[in-house]
BASEMAR-141558 format. One record per residue (C-alpha): residue in three letters; chain; x, y, z. Coordinates in Angstrom, 3 decimals. Layout:
<r><type>ALA</type><mol>A</mol><c1>X</c1><c2>Y</c2><c3>Z</c3></r>
...
end
This chain:
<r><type>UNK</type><mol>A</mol><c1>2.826</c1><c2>115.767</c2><c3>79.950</c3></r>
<r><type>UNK</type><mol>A</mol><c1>1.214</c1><c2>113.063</c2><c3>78.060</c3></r>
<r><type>UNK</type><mol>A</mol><c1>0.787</c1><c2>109.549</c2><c3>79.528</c3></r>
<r><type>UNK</type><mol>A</mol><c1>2.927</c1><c2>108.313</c2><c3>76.256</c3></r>
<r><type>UNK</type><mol>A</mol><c1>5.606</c1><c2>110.832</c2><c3>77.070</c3></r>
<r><type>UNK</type><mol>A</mol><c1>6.027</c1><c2>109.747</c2><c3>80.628</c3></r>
<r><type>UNK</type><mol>A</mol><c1>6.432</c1><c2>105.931</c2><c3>79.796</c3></r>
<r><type>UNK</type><mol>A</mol><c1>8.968</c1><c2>107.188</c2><c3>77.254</c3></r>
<r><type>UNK</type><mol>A</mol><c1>11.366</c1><c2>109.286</c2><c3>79.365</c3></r>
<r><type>UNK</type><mol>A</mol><c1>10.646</c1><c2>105.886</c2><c3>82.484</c3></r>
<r><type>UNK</type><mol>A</mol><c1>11.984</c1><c2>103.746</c2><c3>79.375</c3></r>
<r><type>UNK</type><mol>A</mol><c1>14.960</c1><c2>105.755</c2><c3>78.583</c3></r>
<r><type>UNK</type><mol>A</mol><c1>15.732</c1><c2>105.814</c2><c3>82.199</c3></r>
<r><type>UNK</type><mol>A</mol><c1>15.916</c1><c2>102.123</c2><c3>82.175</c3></r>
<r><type>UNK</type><mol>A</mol><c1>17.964</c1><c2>101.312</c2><c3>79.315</c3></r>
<r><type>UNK</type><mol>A</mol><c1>20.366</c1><c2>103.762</c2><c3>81.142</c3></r>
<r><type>UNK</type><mol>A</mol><c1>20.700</c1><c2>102.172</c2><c3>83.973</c3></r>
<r><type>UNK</type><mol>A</mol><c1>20.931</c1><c2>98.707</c2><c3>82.504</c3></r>
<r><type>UNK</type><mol>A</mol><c1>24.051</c1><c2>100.355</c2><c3>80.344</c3></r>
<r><type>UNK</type><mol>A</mol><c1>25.506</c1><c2>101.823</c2><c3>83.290</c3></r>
<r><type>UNK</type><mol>A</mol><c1>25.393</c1><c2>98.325</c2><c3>85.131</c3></r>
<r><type>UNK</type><mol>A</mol><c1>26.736</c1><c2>96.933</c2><c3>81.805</c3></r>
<r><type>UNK</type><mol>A</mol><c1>29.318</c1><c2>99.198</c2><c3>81.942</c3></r>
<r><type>UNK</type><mol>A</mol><c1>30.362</c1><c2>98.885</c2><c3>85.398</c3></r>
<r><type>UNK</type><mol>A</mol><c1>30.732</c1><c2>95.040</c2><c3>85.160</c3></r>
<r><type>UNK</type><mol>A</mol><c1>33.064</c1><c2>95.672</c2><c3>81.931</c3></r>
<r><type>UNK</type><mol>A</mol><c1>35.055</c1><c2>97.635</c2><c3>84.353</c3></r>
<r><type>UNK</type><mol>A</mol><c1>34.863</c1><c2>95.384</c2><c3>86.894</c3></r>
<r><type>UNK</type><mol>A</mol><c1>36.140</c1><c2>92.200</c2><c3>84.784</c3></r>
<r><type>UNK</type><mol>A</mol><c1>39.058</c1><c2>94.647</c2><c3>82.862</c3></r>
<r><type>UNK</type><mol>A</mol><c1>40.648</c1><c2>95.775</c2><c3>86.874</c3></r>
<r><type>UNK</type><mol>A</mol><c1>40.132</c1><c2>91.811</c2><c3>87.446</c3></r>
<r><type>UNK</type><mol>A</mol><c1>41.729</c1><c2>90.888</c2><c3>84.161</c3></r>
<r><type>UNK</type><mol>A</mol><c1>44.968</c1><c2>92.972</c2><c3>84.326</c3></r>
<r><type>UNK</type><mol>A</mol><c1>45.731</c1><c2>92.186</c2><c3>87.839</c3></r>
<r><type>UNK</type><mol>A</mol><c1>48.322</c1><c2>90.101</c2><c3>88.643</c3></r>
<r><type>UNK</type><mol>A</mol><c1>45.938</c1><c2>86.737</c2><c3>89.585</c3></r>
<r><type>UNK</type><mol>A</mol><c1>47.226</c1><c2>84.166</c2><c3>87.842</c3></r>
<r><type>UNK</type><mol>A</mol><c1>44.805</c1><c2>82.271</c2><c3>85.182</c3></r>
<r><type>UNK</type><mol>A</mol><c1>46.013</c1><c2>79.026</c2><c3>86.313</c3></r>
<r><type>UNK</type><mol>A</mol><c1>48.384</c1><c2>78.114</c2><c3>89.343</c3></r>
<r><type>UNK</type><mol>A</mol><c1>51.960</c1><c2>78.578</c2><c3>89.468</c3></r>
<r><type>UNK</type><mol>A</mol><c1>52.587</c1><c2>74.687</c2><c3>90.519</c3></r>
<r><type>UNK</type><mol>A</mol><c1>51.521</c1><c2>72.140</c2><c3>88.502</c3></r>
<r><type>UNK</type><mol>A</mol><c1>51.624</c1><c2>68.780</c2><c3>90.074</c3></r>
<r><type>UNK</type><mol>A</mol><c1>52.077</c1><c2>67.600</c2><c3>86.684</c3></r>
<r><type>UNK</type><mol>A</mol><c1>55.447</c1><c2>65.381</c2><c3>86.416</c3></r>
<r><type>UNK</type><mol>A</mol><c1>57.115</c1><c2>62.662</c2><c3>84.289</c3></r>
<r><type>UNK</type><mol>A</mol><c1>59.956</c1><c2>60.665</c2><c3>85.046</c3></r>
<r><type>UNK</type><mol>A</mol><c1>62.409</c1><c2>58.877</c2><c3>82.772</c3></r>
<r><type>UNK</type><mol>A</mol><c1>65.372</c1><c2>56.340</c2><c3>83.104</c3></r>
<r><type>UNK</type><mol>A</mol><c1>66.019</c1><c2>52.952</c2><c3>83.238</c3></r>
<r><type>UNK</type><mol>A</mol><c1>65.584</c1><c2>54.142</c2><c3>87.298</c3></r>
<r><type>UNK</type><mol>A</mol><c1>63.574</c1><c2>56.611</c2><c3>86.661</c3></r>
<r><type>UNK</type><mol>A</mol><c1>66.662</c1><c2>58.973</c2><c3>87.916</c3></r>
<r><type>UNK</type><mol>A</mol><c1>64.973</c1><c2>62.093</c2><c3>85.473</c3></r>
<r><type>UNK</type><mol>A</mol><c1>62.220</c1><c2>63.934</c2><c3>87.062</c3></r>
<r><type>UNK</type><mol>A</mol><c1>60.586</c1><c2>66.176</c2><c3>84.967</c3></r>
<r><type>UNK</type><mol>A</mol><c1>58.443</c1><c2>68.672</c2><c3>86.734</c3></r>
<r><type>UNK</type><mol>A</mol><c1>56.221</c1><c2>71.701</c2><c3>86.003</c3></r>
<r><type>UNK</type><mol>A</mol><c1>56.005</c1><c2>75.091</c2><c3>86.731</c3></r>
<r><type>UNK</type><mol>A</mol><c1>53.810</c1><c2>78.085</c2><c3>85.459</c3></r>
<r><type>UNK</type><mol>A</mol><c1>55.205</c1><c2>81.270</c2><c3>86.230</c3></r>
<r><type>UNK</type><mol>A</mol><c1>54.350</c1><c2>84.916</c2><c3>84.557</c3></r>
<r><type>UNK</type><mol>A</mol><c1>57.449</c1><c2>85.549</c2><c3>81.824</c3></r>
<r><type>UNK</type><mol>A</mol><c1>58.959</c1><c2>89.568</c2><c3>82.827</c3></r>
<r><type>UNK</type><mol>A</mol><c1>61.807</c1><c2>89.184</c2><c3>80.984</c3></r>
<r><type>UNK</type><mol>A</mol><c1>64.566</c1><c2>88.162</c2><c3>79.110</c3></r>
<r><type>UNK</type><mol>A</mol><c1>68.641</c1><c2>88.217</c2><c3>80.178</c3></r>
<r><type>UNK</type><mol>A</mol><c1>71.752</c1><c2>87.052</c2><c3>78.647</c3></r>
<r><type>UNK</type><mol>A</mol><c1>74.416</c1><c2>87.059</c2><c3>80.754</c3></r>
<r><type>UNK</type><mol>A</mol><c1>77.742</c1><c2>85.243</c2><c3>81.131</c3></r>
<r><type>UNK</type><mol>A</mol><c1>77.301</c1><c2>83.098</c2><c3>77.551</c3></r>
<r><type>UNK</type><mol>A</mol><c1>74.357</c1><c2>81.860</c2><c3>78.782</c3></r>
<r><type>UNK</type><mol>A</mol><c1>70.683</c1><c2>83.414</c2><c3>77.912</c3></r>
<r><type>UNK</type><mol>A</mol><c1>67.661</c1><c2>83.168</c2><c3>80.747</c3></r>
<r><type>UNK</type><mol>A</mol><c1>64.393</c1><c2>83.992</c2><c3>80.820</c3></r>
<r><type>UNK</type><mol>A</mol><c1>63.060</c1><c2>86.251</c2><c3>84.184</c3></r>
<r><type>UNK</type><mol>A</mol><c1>60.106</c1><c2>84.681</c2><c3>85.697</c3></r>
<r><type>UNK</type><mol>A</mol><c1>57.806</c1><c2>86.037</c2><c3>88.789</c3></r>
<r><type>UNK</type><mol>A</mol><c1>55.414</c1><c2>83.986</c2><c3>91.232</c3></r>
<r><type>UNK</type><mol>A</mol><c1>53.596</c1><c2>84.068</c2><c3>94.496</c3></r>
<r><type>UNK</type><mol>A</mol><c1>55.558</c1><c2>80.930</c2><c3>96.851</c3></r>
<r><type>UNK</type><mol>A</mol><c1>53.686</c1><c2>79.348</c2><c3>99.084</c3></r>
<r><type>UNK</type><mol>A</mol><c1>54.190</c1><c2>81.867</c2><c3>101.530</c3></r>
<r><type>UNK</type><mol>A</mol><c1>52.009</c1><c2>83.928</c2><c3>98.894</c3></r>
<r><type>UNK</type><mol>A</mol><c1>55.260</c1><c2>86.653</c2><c3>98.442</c3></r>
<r><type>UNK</type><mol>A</mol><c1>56.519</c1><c2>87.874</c2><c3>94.912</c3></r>
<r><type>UNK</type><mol>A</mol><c1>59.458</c1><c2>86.224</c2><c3>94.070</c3></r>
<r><type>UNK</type><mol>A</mol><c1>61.199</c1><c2>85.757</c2><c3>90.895</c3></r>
<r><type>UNK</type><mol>A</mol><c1>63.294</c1><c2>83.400</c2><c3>89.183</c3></r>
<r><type>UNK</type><mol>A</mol><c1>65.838</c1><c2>82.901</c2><c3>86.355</c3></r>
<r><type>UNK</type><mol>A</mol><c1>64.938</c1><c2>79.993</c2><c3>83.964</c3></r>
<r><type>UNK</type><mol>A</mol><c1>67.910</c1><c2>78.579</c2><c3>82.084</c3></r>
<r><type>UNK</type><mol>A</mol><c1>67.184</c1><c2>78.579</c2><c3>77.936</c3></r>
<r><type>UNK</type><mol>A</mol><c1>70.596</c1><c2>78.019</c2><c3>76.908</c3></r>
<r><type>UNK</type><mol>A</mol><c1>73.945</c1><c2>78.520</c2><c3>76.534</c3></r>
<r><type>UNK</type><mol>A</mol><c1>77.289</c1><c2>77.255</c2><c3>78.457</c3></r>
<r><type>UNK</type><mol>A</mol><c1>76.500</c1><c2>74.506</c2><c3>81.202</c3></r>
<r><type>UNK</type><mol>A</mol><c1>78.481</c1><c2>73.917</c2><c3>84.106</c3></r>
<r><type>UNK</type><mol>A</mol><c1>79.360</c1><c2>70.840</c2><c3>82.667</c3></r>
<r><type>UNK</type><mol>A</mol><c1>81.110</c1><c2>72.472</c2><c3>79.775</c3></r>
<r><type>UNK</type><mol>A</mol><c1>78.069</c1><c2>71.295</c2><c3>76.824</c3></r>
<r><type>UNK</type><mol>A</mol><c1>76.253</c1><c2>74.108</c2><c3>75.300</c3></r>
<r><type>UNK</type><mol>A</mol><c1>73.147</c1><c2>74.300</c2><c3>74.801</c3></r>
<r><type>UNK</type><mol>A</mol><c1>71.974</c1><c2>75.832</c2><c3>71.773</c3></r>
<r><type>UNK</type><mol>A</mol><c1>68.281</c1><c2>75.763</c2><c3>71.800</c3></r>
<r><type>UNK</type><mol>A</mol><c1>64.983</c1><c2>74.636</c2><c3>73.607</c3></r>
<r><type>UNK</type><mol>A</mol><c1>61.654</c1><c2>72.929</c2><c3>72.795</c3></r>
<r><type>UNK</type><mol>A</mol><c1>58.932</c1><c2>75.267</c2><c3>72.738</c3></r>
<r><type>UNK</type><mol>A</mol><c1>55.493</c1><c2>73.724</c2><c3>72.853</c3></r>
<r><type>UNK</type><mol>A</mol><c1>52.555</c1><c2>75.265</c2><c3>70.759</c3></r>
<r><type>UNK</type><mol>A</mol><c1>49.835</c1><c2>72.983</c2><c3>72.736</c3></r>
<r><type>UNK</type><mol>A</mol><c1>47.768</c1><c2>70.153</c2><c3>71.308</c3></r>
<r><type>UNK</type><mol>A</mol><c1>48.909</c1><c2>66.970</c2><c3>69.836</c3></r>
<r><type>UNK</type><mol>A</mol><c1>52.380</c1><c2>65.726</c2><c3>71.289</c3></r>
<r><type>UNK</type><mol>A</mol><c1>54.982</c1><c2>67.427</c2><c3>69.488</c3></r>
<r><type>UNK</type><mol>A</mol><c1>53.447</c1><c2>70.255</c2><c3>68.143</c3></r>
<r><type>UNK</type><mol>A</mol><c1>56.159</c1><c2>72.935</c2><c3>68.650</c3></r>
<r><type>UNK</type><mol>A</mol><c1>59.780</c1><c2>73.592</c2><c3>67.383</c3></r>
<r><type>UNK</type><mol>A</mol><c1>63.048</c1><c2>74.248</c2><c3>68.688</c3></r>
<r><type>UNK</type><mol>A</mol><c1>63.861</c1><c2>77.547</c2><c3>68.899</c3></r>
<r><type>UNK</type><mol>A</mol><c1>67.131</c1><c2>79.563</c2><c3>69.837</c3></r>
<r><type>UNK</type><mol>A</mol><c1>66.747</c1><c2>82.168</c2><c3>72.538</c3></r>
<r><type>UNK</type><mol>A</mol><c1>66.015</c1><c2>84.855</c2><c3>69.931</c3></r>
<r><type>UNK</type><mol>A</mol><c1>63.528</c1><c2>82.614</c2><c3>68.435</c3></r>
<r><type>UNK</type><mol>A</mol><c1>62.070</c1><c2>83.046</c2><c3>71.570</c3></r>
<r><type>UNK</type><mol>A</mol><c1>61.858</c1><c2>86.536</c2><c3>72.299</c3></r>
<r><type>UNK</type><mol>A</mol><c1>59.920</c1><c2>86.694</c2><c3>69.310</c3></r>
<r><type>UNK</type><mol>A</mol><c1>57.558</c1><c2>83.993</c2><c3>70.029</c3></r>
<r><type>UNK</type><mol>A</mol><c1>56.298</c1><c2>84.896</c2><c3>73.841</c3></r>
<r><type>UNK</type><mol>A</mol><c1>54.991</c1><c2>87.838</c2><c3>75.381</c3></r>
<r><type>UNK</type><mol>A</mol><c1>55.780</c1><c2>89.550</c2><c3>78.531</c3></r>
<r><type>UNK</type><mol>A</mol><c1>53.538</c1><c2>89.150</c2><c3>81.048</c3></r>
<r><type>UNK</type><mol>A</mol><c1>51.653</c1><c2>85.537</c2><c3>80.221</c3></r>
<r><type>UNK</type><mol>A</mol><c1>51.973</c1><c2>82.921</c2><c3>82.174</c3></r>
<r><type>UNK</type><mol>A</mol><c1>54.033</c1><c2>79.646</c2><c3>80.605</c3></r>
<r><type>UNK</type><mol>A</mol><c1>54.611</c1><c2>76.347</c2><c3>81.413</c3></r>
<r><type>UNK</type><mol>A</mol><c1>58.187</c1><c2>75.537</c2><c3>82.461</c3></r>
<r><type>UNK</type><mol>A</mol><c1>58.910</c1><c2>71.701</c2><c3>82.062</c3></r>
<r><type>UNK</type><mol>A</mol><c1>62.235</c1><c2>71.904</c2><c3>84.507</c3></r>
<r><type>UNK</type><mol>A</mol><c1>65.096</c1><c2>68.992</c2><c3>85.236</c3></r>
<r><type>UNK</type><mol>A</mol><c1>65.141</c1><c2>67.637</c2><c3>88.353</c3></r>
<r><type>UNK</type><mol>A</mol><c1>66.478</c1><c2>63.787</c2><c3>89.622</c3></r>
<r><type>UNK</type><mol>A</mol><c1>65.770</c1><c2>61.618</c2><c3>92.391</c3></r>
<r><type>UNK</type><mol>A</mol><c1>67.852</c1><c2>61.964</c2><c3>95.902</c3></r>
<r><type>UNK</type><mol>A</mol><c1>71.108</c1><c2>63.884</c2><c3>95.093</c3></r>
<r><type>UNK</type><mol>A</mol><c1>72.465</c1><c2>62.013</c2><c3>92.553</c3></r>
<r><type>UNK</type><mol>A</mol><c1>71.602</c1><c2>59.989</c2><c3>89.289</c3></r>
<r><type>UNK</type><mol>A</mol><c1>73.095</c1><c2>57.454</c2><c3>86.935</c3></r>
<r><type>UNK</type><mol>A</mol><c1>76.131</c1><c2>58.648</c2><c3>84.648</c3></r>
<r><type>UNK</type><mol>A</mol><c1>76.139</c1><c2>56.099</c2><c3>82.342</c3></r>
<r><type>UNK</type><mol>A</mol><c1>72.854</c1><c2>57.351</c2><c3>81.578</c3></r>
<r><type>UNK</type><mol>A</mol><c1>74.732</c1><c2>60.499</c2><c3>80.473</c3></r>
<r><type>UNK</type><mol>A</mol><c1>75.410</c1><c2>58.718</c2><c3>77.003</c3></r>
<r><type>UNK</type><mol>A</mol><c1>71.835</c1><c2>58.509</c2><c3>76.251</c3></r>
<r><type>UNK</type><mol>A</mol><c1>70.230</c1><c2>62.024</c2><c3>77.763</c3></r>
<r><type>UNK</type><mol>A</mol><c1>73.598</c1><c2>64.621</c2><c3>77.094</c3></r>
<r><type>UNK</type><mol>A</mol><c1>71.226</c1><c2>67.440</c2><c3>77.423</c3></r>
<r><type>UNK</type><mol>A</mol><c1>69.846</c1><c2>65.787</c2><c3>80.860</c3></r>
<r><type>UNK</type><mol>A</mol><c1>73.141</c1><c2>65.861</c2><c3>82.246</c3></r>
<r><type>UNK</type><mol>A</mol><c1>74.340</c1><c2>68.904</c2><c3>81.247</c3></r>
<r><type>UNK</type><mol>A</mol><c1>71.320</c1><c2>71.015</c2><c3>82.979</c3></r>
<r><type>UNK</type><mol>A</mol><c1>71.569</c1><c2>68.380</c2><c3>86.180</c3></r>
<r><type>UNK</type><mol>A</mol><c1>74.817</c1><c2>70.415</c2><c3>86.588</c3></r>
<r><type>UNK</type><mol>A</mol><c1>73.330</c1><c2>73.430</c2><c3>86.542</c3></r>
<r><type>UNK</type><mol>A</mol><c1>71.604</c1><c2>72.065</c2><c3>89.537</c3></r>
<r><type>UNK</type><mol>A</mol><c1>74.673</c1><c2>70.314</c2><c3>91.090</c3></r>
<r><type>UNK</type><mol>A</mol><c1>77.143</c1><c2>73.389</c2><c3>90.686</c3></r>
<r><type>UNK</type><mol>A</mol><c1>73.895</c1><c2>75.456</c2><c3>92.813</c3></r>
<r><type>UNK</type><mol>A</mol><c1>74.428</c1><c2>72.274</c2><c3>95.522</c3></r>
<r><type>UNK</type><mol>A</mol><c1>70.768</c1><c2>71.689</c2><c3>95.091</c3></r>
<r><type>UNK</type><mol>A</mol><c1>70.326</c1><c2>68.058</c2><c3>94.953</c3></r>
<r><type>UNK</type><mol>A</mol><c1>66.665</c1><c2>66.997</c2><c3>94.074</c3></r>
<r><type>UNK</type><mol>A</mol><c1>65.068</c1><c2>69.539</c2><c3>96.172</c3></r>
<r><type>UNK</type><mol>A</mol><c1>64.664</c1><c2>72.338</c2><c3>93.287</c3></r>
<r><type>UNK</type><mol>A</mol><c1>60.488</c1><c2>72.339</c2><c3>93.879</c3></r>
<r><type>UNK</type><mol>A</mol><c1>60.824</c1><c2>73.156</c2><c3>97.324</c3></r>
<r><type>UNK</type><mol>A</mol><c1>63.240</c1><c2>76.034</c2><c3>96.899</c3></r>
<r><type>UNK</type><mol>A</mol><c1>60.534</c1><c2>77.535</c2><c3>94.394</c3></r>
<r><type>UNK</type><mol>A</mol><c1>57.816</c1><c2>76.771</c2><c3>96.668</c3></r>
<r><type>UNK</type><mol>A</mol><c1>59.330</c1><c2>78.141</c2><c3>99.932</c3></r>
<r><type>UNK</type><mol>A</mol><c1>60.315</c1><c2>81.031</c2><c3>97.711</c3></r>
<r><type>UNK</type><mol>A</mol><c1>64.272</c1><c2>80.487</c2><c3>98.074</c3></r>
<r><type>UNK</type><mol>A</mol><c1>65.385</c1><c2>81.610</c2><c3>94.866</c3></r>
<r><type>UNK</type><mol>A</mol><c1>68.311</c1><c2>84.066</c2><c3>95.794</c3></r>
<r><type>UNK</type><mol>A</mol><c1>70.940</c1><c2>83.424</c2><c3>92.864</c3></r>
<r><type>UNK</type><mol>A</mol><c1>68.983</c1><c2>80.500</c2><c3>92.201</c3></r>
<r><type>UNK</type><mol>A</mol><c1>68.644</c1><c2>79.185</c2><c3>88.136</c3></r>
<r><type>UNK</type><mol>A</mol><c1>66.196</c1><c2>77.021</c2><c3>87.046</c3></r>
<r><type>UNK</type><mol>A</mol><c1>67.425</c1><c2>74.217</c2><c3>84.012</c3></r>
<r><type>UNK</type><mol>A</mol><c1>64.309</c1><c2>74.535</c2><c3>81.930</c3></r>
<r><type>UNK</type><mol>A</mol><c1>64.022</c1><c2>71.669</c2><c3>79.564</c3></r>
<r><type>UNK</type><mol>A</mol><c1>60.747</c1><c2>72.856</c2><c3>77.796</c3></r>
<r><type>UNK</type><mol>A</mol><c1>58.680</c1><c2>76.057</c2><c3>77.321</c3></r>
<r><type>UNK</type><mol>A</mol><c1>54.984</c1><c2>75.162</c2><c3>77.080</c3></r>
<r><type>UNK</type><mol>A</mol><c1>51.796</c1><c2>77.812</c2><c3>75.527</c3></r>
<r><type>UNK</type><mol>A</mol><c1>49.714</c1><c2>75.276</c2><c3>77.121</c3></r>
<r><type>UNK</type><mol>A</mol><c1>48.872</c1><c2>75.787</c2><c3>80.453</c3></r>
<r><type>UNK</type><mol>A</mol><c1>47.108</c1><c2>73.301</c2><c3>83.345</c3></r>
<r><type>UNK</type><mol>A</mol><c1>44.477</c1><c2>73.320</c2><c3>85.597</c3></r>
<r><type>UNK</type><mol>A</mol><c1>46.238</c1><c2>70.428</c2><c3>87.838</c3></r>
end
């Protein structure tokens, strides 16, 4: 065998290996990719508050969306996330419908990302058709401050105090975050205020 055939078949031999490695590492990455790791984390210490007492908490959570349920005039969407106690758990997330308070609730903001305000509001079956099984979204969620809030602020934020009874008639004061993160979420509904496509690191 010529000395030009040998460094031909040694050449061949390496560009095999290299695509073998290349290939491995694209197998690698896919197994990592459809697993269920989270992009971003499931708590998001992201909040807002509003109110002439700041009696509104708004707080965040990122769940992965599984599904979607109507049930009882009211329309959810099935969430799953590790707790703190890094176990499965899911969680219904209240889009809308009938309130405990007797207001319906007809549709929900669904944020594209970007510049404040960049979404639409959306009725549930608007929804379905917008997000995908699977992905993680953001779920801006009602909560208030102790175990009560103003009522005369009722006047001015009807859809506020129509999904703090959805919290109320569950007897679960201000302490909704800590039922998710403890991973008590047996029969438990979350009022979701906004869907977010735009997740956070934070």
């Amino acid at each position: 065998m010529k000395f030009g055939d040998q460094f031909y078949l040694k050449f061949l031999a390496f560009l095999a290996t290299i695509l073998l490695a290349v290939v491995a590492a694209l197998l690698v990455m896919k197994q990592r990719t459809s697993s269920n790791v989270p992009a971003f984390p499931y708590f998001s210490s992201d909040y807002s508050t509003v109110g002439k007492e700041n009696e509104w908490v708004l707080q965040s959570f990122q769940p992965r969306l599984i599904d979607f349920e109507s049930k009882n005039n009211s329309s959810y969407l099935i969430t799953e996330y590790v707790d703190s106690g890094n176990r499965k758990k899911q969680v219904k997330i209240f889009v809308s419908g009938q309130t405990p308070s007797g207001k319906d609730i007809d549709k929900l903001f669904l944020f594209f990302g970007g510049k404040p305000g960049n979404g639409e509001w959306l009725t549930f079956k608007q929804l379905q058709d917008k997000l995908v099984k699977g992905k993680q979204v953001r779920i801006e969620y009602l909560s208030f401050n102790g175990s009560t809030y103003d009522r005369i602020s009722c006047q001015k934020y009807l859809n506020f105090c129509a999904l703090a009874s959805i919290i109320e008639n569950q007897q679960l004061e201000g302490k909704l975050e800590d039922r998710l993160k403890n991973g008590e979420t047996d029969d438990v509904v979350v009022p979701g205020n906004v869907i977010s496509l735009q997740l956070y690191e934070k």
